[in-house]
C-alpha positions in Angstrom: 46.3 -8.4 9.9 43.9 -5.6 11.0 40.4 -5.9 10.1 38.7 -4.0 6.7 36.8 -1.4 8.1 33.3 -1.4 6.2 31.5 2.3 6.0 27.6 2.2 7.3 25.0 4.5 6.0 22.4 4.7 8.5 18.9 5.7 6.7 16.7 5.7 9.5 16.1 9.2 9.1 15.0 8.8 5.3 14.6 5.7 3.5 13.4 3.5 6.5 10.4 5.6 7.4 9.9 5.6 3.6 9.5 2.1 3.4 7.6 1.6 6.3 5.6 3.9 7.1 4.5 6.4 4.1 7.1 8.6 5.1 5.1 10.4 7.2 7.8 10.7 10.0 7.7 14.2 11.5 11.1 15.6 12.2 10.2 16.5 15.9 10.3 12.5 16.1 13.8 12.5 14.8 16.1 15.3 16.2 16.5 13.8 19.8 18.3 11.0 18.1 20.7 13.2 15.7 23.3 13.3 18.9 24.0 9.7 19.3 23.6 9.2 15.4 26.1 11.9 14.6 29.0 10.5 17.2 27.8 6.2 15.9 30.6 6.3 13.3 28.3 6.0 10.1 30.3 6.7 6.9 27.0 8.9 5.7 23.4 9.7 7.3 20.6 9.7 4.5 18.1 12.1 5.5 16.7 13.9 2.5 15.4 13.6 -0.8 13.5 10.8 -2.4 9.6 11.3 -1.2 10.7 13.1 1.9 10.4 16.5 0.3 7.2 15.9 -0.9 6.0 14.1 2.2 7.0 17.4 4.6 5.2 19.7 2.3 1.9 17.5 1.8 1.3 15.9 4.6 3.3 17.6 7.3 3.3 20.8 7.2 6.9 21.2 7.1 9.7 23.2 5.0 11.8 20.4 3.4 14.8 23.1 3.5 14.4 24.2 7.2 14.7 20.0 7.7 17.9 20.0 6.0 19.5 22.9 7.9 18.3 21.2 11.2 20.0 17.8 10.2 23.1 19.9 9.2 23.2 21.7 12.2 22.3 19.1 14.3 24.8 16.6 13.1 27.9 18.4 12.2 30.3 15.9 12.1 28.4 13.8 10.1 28.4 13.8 5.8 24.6 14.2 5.2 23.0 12.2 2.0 20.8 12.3 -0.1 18.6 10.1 -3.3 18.5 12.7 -6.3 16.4 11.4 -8.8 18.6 12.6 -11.5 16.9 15.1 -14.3 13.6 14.4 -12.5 15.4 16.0 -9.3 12.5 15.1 -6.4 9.6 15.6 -8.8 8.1 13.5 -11.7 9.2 15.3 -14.5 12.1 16.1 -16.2 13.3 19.8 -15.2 15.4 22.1 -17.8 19.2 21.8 -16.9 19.5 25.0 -15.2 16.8 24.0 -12.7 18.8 20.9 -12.1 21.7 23.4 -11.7 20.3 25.6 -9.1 18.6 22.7 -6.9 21.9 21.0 -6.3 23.7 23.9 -5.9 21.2 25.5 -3.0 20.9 21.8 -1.7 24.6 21.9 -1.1 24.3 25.1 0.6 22.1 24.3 3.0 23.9 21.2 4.1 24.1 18.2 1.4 27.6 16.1 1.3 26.6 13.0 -0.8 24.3 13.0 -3.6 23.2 9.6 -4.6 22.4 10.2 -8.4 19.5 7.7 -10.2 17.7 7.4 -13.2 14.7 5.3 -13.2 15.7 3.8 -16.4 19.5 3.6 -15.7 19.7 6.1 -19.0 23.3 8.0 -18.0 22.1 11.0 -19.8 19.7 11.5 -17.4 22.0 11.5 -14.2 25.1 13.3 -16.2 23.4 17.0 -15.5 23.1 16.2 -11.9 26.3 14.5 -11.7 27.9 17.5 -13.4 26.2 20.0 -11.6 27.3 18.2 -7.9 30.6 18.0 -8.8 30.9 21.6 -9.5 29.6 22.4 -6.1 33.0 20.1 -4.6 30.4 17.7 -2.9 30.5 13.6 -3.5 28.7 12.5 -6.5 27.5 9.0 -6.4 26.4 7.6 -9.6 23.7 4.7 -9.2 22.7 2.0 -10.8 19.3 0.2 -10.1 19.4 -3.5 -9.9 16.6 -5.0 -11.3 16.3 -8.8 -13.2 15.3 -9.4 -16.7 16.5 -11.6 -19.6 18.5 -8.7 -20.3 20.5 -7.6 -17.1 23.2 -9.3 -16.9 26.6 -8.8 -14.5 28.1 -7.8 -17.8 25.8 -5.4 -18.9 26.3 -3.7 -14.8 29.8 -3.6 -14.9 29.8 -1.8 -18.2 27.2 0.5 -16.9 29.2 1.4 -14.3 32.2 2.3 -16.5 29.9 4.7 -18.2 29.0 6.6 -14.9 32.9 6.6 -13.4 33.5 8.4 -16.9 31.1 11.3 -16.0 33.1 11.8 -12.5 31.5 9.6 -10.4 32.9 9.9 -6.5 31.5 6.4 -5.9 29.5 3.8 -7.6 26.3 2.4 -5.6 24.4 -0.8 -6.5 20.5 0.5 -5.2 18.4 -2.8 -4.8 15.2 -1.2 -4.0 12.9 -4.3 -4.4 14.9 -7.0 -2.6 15.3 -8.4 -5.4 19.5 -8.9 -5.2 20.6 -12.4 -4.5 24.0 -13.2 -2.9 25.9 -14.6 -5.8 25.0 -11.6 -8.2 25.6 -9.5 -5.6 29.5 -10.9 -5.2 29.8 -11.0 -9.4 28.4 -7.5 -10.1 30.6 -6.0 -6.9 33.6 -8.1 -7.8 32.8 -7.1 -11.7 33.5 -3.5 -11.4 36.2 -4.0 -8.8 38.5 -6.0 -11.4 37.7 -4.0 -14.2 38.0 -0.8 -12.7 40.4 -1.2 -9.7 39.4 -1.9 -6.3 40.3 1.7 -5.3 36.6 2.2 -7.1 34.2 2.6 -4.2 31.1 0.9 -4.5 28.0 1.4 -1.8 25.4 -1.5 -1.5 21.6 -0.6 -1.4 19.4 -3.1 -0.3 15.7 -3.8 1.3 15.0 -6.8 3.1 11.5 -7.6 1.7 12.8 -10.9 0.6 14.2 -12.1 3.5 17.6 -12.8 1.5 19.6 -9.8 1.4 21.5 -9.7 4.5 23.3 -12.6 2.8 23.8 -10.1 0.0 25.3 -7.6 2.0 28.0 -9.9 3.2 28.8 -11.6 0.2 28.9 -8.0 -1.7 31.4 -7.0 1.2 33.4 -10.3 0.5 33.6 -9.2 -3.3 34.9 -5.9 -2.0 32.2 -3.7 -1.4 33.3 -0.5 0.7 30.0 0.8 2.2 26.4 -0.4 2.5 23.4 0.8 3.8 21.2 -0.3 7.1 18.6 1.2 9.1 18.4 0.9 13.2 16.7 -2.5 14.6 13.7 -0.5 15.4 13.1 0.8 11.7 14.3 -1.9 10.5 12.9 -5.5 7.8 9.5 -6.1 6.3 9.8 -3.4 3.1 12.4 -1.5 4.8 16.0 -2.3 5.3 18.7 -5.0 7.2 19.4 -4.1 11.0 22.3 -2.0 11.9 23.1 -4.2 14.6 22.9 -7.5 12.8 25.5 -6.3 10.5 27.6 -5.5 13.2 27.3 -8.7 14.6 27.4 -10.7 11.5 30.8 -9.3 10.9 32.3 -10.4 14.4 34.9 -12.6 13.9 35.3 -12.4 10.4 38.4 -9.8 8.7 35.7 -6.9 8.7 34.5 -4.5 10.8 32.0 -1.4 11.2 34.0 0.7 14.0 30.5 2.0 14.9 30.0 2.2 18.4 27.2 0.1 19.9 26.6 2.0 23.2 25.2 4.8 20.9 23.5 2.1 18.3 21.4 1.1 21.3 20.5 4.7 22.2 19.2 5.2 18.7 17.3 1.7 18.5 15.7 3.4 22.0 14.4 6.0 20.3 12.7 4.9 17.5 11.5 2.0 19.5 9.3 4.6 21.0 8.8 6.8 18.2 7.3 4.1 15.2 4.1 2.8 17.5 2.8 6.5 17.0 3.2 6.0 13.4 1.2 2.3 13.1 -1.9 3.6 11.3 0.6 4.0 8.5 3.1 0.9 8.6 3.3 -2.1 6.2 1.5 -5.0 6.6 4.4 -6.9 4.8 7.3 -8.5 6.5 8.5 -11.1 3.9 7.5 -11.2 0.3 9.4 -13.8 -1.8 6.7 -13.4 -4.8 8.5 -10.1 -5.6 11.5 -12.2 -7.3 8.5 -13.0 -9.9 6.3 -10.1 -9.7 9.3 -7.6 -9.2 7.1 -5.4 -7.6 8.6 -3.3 -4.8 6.4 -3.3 -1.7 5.1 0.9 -1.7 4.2 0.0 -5.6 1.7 -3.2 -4.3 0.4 -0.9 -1.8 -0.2 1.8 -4.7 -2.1 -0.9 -6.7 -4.3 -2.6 -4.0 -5.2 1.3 -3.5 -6.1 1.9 -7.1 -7.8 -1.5 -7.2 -10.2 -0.8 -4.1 -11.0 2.3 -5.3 -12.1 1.2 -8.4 -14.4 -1.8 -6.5 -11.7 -4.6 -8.0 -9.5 -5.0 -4.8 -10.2 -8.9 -5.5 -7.9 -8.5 -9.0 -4.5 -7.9 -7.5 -3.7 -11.0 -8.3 -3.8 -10.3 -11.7 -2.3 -7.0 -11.4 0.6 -8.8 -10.1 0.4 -11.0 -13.1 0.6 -8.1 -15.5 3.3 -6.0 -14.2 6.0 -8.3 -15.7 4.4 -7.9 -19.0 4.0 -4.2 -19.2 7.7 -3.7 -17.9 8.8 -5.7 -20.6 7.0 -4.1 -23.2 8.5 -1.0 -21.8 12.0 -2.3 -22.3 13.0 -3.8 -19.0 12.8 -0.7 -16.8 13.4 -1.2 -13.5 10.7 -0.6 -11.0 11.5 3.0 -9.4 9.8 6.1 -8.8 8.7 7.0 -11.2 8.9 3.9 -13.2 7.3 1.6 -10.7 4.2 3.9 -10.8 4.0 4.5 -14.6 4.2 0.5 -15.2 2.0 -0.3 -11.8 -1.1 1.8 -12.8 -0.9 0.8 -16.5 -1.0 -2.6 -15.5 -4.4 -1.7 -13.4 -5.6 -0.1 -16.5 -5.0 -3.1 -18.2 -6.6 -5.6 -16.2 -9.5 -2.8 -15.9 -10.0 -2.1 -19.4 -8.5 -4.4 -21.6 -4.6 -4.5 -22.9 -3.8 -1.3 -23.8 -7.2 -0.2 -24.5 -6.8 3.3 -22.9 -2.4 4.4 -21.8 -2.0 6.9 -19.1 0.0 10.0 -20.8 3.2 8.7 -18.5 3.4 5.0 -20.2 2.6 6.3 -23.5 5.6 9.3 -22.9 8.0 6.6 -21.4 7.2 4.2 -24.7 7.8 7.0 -26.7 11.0 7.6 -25.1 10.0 11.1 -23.1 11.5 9.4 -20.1 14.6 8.6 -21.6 15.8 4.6 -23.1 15.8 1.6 -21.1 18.2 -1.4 -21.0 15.9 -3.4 -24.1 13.5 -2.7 -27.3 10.1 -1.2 -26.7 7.2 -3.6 -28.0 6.4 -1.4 -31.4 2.9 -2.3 -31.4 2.8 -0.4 -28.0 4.7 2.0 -29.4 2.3 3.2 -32.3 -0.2 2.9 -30.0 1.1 5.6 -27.5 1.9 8.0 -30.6 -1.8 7.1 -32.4 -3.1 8.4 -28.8 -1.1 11.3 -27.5 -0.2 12.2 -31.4 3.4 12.9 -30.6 6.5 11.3 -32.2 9.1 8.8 -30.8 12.3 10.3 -29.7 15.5 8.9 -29.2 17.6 12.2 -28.0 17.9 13.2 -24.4 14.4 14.5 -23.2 15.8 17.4 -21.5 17.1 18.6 -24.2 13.7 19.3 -25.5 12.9 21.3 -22.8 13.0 25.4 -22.9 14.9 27.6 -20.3 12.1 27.8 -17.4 13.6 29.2 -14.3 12.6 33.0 -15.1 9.2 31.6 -15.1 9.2 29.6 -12.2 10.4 32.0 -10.6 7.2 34.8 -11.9 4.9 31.8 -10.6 6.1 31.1 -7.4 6.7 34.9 -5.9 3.6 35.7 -6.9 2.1 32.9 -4.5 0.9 33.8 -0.7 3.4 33.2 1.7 6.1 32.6 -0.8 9.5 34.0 0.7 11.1 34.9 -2.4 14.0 32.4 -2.6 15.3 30.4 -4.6 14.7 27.3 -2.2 10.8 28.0 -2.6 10.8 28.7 -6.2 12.5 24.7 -6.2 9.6 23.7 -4.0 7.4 25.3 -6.1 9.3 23.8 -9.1 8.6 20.0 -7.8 5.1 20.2 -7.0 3.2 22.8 -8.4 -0.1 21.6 -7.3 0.8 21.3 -3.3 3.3 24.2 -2.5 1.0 26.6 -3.1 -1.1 25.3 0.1 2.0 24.7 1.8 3.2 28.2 1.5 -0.2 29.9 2.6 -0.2 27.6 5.8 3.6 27.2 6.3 3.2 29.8 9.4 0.8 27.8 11.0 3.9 25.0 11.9 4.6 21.2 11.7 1.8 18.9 12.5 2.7 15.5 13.2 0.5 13.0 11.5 1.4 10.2 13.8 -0.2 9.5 17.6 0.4 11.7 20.7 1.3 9.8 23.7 -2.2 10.6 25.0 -3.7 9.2 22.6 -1.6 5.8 22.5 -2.3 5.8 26.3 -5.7 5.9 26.0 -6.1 3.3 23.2 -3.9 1.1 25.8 -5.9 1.7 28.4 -9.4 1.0 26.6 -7.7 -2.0 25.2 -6.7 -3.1 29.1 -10.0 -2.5 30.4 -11.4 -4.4 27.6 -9.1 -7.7 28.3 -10.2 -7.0 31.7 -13.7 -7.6 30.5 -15.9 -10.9 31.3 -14.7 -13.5 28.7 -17.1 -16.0 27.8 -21.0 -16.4 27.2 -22.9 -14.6 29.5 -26.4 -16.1 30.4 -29.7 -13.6 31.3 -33.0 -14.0 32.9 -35.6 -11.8 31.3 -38.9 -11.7 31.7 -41.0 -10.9 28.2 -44.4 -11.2 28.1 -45.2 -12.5 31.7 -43.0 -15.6 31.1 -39.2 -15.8 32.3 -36.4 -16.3 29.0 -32.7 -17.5 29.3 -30.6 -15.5 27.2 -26.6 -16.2 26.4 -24.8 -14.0 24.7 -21.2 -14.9 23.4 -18.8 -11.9 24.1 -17.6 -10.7 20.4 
């Protein structure tokens, strides 16, 4: 009998500079490896959405659209993907339907094939616009569920869930583990779940970061249960917060009654690449490599990092510890959400606040909207107390409908507000940029003729910190002992070499 082919995503190109290092990858750094990426054999190349958007146009100089066309054009024979954050889109609000509309529909255009749909809450309301609006356009919708633990999830509750999102046309299910935190045996039940309740013609992609240390494991037992596709990210962007090696799956699998069908001679070309690239980029990588606190604390490694920062700013970087603490207790006051942009950040820096201020002494305006229900309903009850808290201080009532359908038609003004900025083009792409972050494009649009500029180290300057750092090993090692004369009498003087 032949062997099961299993589909790879590679998301080198997205997800693992994400993880890694603050997204601050510059696309220069990533086109000469597009060839040998494109002709690998990955079932999909992720290489857009999620903070890449806002990375290119805050901190790179770059137009998130022009990035797109260059991966499309670059990698033809390749289907391009992408993480849509459902009604939130790439921003941190909900958006009015008809935003939604036109953002898928000019992503597609420029070069999207998969659309990996989320809601930070798992609320199917808030992906069904998105999912709607992609399957109009006759590209793959992917509706996602993200895996988190509580007394509450349960392989029941998942399987059901995805039920809910095959009912709103979903192309594929994927399981998105975004905090390590999936195990091998729940990864078999929830994979094998959906498979035998919904036919194992229901393709079902498998998400997971390695900051654990466990979830290579969980990629082969979820592949045992019947999994079709799962995600990996080249050895050299590859573990700590990131993702599993493409390469150790591939050789994990010899032998067995699966197989990848990528092609190593170009896997090793890739890994060349970025093995030269990511050292430019160390001022901004992750001092984590394996974290098993995080199947306590639940806290995904870029949401520690955005807490240690918030904490040292405020002079308390010595509190994390009871940060850490008070995460799980805030997320389950806020009904078990799991922790994803922008969950992980609402819950994070209200736990800060907490620890800061007193329990729920002062709410940021996100964790009082997302007890409220302005970001939509999660899997259990909000704490009430909280509850009347949020409304005493922000004044508005609970809801319990959809929150976009609360929001007026805004595209005609979007639109007024973004032509009328410097350097806007007039298109539809850069009234969407304009839509997602108000407060940045406008810089980005006065300065976008001025180019890329890549945040990370020139080779000069990597050269130059190698050589001071040879000529400093080359130094004398050792205490060093000195005559001198002070005062008219002779002195020894060592000194230790620092």
């Amino acid at each position: 009998m032949s062997p099961r082919t299993i589909g790879v995503t590679e998301v080198a190109l997205r997800d693992a500079h994400q993880s890694l290092m603050a997204t601050r990858m510059a696309m220069e750094d990533m086109v000469d490896a597009c060839a040998d990426i494109d002709a690998a054999g990955y079932w999909s190349v992720e290489c857009w959405g999620g903070a890449t958007y806002d990375a290119c146009i805050r901190f790179l100089n770059e137009d998130p659209w022009q990035r797109l066309r260059t991966f499309r054009e670059l990698m033809p024979n390749s289907k391009l993907q992408m993480l849509l954050r459902g009604q939130n889109l790439l921003g941190y609000r909900h958006y009015e339907d008809h935003v939604v509309d036109r953002f898928v529909e000019k992503s597609a255009e420029n070069g999207m094939d998969v659309f990996r749909v989320f809601d930070a809450l798992n609320d199917p309301r808030n992906m069904a616009r998105a999912m709607e609006a992609v399957k109009k356009t006759g590209k793959h919708a992917q509706g996602t569920i993200c895996y988190t633990i509580s007394p509450l999830h349960t392989t029941e509750g998942y399987v059901k869930l995805a039920g809910r999102l095959l009912d709103m046309g979903a192309d594929s299910i994927a399981l998105k583990d975004m905090a390590a935190l999936l195990q091998p045996q729940p990864a078999y039940d929830i994979i094998r779940g959906i498979k035998e309740t919904y036919g194992e013609d229901v393709q079902i992609n498998v998400h997971c970061h390695s900051t654990t240390g466990v979830t290579l494991v969980s990629l082969m037992k979820a592949i045992e249960a019947g999994a079709d596709v799962v995600d990996t990210a080249i050895s050299s962007m590859s573990l700590g917060p990131g993702h599993n090696p493409t390469e150790s799956l591939v050789a994990m699998l010899e032998g067995t009654e699966y197989t990848t069908d990528l092609k190593m001679d170009r896997l090793l070309k890739i890994r060349d690449h970025f093995a030269k690239v990511r050292p430019k980029y160390a001022e901004f990588e992750s001092a984590t490599l394996v974290d098993t606190d995080i199947f306590s604390s639940q806290i995904p490694g870029g949401m520690l990092t955005n807490m240690e920062s918030q904490l040292r700013a405020q002079g308390a970087g010595d509190r994390i510890r009871e940060v850490m603490a008070e995460v799980p207790l805030v997320k389950a006051d806020a009904g078990y959400p799991p922790l994803v942009t922008p969950s992980s950040q609402i819950v994070g820096t209200q736990a800060v606040f907490n620890v800061l201020m007193g329990k729920y002494k002062v709410l940021t305006g996100e964790f009082a909207d997302l007890m409220l229900g302005y970001y939509g309903e999660a899997m259990g009850e909000r704490n009430p107390e909280v509850v009347e808290i949020a409304h005493a201080q922000t004044k508005k009532d609970p809801i319990t409908v959809r929150p976009a359908d609360l929001l007026a038609p805004e595209w005609d003004k979007l639109v007024d507000e973004a032509t009328s900025l410097p350097g806007n083009n007039g298109t539809d792409e850069d009234v969407l940029t304009y839509a997602m972050f108000p407060g940045v494009a406008p810089g980005f649009f006065e300065h976008r003729e001025e180019g890329p500029k890549n945040v990370g180290k020139t080779a000069e300057q990597l050269a130059d910190e190698a050589s001071n750092k040879n000529e400093a090993d080359r130094a004398v090692k050792g205490p060093i002992t000195y005559r001198v004369s002070l005062g008219g009498r002779e002195h020894s003087v060592i000194v230790e070499r620092a």
